[in-house]
Wavefront OBJ file of the C-alpha trace (Angstrom):
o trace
v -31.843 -11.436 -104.788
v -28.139 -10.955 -105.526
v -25.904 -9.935 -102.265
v -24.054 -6.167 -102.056
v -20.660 -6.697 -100.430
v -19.422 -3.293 -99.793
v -15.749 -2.690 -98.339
v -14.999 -0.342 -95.304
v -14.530 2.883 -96.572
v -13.669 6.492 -95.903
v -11.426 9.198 -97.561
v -7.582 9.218 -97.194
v -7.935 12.256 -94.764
v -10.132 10.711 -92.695
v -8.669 6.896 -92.520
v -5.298 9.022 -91.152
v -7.229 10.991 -88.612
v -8.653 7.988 -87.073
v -5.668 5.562 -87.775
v -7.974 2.661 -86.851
v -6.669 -0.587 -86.776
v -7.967 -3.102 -89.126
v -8.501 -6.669 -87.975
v -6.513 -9.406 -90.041
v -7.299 -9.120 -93.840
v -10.036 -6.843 -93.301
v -9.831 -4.452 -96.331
v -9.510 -0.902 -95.842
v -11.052 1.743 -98.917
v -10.393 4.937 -99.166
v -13.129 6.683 -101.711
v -11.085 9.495 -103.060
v -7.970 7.586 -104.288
v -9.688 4.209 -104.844
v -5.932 2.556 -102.686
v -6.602 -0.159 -100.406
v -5.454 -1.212 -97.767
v -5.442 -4.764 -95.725
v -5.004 -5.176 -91.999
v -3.071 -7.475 -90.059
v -4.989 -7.127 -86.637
v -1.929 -5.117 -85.050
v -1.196 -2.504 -87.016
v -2.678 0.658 -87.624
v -3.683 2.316 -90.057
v -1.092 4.833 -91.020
v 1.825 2.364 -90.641
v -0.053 0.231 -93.371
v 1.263 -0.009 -96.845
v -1.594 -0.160 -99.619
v -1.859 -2.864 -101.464
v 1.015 -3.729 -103.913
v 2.654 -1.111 -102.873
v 5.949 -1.578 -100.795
v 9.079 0.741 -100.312
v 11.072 -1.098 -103.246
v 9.607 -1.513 -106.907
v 11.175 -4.668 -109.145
v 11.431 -4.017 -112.633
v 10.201 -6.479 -114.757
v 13.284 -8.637 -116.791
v 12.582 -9.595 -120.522
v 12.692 -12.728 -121.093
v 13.737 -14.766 -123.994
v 11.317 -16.578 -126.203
v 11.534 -19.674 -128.522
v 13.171 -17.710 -131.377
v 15.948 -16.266 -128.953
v 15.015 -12.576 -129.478
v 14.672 -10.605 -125.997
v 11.029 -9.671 -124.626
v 9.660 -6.417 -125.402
v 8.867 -3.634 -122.466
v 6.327 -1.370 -122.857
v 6.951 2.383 -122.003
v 3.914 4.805 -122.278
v 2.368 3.068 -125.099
v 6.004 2.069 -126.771
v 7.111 -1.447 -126.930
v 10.778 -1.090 -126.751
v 12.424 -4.352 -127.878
v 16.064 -5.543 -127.219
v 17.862 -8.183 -129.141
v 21.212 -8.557 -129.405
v 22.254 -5.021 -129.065
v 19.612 -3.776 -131.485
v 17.190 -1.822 -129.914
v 14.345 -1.581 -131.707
v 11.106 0.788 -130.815
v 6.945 0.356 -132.060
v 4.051 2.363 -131.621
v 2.927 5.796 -130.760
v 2.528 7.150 -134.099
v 6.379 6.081 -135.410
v 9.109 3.342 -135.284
v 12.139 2.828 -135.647
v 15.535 1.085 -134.528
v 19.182 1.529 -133.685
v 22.395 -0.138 -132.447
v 24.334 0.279 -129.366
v 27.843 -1.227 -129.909
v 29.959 -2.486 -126.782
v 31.920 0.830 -125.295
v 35.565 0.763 -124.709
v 36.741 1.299 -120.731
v 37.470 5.465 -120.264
v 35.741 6.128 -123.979
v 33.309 8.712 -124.914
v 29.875 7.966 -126.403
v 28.260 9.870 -129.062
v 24.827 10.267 -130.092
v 24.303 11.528 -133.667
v 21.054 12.484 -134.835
v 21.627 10.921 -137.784
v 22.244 7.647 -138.647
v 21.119 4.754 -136.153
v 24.519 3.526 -134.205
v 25.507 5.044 -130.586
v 28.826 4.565 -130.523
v 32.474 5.653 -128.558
v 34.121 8.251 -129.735
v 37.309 7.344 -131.870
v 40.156 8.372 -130.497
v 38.963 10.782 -127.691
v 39.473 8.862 -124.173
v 39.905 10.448 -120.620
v 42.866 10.063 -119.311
v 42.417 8.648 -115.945
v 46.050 9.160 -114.608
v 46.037 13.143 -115.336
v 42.754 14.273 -115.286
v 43.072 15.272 -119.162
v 40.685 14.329 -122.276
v 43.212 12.294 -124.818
v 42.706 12.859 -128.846
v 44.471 10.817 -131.255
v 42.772 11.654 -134.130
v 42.503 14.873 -136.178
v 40.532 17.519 -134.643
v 38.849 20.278 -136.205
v 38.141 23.294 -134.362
v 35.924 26.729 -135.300
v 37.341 29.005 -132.571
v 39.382 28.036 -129.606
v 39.545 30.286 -126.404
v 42.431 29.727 -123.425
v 42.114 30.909 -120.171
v 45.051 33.662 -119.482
v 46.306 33.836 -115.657
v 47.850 37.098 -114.073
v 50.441 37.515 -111.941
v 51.659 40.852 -110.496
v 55.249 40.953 -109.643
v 58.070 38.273 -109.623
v 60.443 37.153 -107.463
v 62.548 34.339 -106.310
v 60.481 30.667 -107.158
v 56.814 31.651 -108.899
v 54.624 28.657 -109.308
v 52.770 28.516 -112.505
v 49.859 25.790 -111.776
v 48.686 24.495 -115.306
v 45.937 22.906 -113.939
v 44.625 26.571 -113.896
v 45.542 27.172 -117.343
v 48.942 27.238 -119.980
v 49.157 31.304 -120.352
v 50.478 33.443 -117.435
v 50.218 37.744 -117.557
v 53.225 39.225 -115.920
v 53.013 42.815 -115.034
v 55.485 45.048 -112.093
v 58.335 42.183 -112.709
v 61.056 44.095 -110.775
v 63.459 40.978 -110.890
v 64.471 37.465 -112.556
v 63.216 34.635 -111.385
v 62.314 31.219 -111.648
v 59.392 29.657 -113.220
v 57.990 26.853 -111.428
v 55.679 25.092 -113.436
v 53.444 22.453 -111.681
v 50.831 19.769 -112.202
v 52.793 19.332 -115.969
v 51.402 15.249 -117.041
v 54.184 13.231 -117.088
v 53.400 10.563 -119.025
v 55.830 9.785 -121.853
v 56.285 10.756 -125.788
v 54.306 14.083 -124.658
v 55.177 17.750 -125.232
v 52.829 20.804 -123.380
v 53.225 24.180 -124.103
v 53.739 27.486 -121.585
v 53.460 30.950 -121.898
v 54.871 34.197 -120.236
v 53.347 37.265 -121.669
v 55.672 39.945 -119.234
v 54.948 43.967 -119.381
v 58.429 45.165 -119.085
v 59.013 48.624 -117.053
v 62.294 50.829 -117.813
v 64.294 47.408 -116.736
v 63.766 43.672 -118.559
v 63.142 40.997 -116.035
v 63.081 37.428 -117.931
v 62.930 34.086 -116.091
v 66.666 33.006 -115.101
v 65.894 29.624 -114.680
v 63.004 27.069 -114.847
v 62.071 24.230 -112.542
v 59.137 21.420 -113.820
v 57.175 19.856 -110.671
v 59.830 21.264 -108.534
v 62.978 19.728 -110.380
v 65.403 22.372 -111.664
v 65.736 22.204 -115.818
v 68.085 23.226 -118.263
v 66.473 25.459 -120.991
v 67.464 24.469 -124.753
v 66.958 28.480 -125.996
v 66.707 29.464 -129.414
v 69.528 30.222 -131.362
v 71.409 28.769 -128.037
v 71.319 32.485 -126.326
v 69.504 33.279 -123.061
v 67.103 36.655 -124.008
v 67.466 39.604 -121.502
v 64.617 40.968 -122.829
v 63.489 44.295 -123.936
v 62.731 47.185 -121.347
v 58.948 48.994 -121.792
v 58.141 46.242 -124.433
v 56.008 43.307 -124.343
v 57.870 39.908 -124.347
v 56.107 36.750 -124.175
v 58.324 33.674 -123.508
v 57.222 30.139 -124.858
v 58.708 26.844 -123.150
v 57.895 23.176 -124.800
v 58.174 20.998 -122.427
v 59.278 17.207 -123.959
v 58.934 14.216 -121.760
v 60.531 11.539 -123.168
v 62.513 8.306 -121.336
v 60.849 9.805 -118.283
v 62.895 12.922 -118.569
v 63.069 16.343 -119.460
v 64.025 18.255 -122.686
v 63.063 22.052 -122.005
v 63.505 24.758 -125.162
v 62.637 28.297 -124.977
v 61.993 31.335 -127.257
v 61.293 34.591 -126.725
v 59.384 37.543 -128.732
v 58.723 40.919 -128.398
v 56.251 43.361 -129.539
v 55.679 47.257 -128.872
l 1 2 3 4 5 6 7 8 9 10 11 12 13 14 15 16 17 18 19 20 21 22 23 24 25 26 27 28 29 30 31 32 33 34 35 36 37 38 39 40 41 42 43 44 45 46 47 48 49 50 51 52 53 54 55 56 57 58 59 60 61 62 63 64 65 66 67 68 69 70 71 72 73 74 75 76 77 78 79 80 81 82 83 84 85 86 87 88 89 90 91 92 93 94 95 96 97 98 99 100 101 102 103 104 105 106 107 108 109 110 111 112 113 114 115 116 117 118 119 120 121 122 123 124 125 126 127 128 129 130 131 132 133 134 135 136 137 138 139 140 141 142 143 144 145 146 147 148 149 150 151 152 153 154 155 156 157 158 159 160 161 162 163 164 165 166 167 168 169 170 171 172 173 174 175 176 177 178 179 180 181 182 183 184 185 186 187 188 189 190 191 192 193 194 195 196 197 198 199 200 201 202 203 204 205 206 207 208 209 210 211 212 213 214 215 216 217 218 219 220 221 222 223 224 225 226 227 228 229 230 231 232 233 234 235 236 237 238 239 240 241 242 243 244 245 246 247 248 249 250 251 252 253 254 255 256 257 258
């Protein structure tokens, strides 16, 4: 007559209730979960792991066969295969395969869903040193929205933050002043763009002077005449800011409406 061997069992509640401790190797079964555990003689049972179980998991590496090609790895059911940076993918109803090209330090990957490479984006790259997403290609664009800042009242030095935006809403302006303009990139061969849109009252107020990151500039104006501006209209004033040989070139414009 064959021998029954049965294990020392219990549920999972119960095995923690008790917390026995199980002598060395002796296994431990809990009949609800089917885990296991195996005692060392000295601890109990709660501070046991279950078998094959431990607080770190190791992922298995592919390895590479006779022909050179990388080892497949299964993922529910899909064997996902991975030779030189083709990725190909079998089973489940479907296949199929792709390539994943080197990327480029600071570039942007794309996905398209069509097509089969995953690749960076050409020409868009973040610009590390100001925060900024760099394009040097052509962009096309269905509708652009900026972000508008107000400001009520003016007087003496008025910073203009363009981290917060590149369009500032003046209203109440009961005197000239200067426009401070801060956080503008200074990295050579690059021009940005800013914007006063001022509500003039019964008196024009314009901006008498400009400074860039603190630093006083001369403004280049249009037509090579400083605007006044025009009382109980709506002027907005446009700067382009050029850095080039790690200077300034300021030039300013103004137009009004109402």
């Amino acid at each position: 007559m064959a021998s029954l061997i049965k294990l020392r069992r219990d549920t999972a509640a119960n095995w923690t209730q008790v917390n026995p401790t199980l002598a060395s190797g002796e296994p431990g079964l809990e009949t609800d979960t089917l885990k296991i555990k195996y005692g060392n003689g000295s601890t109990a049972w709660n501070n046991l792991s279950y078998a094959g179980g431990s607080s770190s998991v190791s992922l298995p590496v592919a390895g590479i066969g006779s022909t050179g090609a990388l080892g497949g790895v299964k993922v529910d059911g899909l064997t996902i295969t991975i030779n030189n940076g083709v990725i190909t993918a079998s089973g489940g109803g479907g296949s199929g395969s792709g390539v994943v090209n080197a990327g480029t330090t600071g570039a942007l990957a794309f996905y398209p869903t069509v097509g089969t490479v995953v690749d960076d984006a050409a020409g868009l790259t973040w610009d590390n040193v100001n925060n900024v997403f760099t394009v040097s290609a052509t962009t096309i664009l269905q509708q652009t929205s900026e972000v508008c800042n107000t400001k009520t009242g003016a007087s003496g030095i008025v910073t203009h933050d363009f981290t917060s935006g590149a369009i500032w809403y003046h209203s109440n302006v009961s005197s000239g002043f200067t426009a401070n303009f801060t956080n503008i990139p200074t990295t050579n061969n690059r021009t940005t763009v800013v914007t006063l849109i001022i509500t003039q009252g019964a008196t024009a107020y314009v901006p008498s002077a400009i400074q860039i990151n603190g630093n006083a500039q001369s403004i280049n104006w249009l037509n090579s005449t400083a605007p006044t501006g025009n009382a109980s209209k709506t002027d907005i004033i446009s700067f382009t800011l050029i850095r080039v040989n790690s200077g300034w070139i300021a030039t300013g414009s103004l137009s009004t409406y109402g």
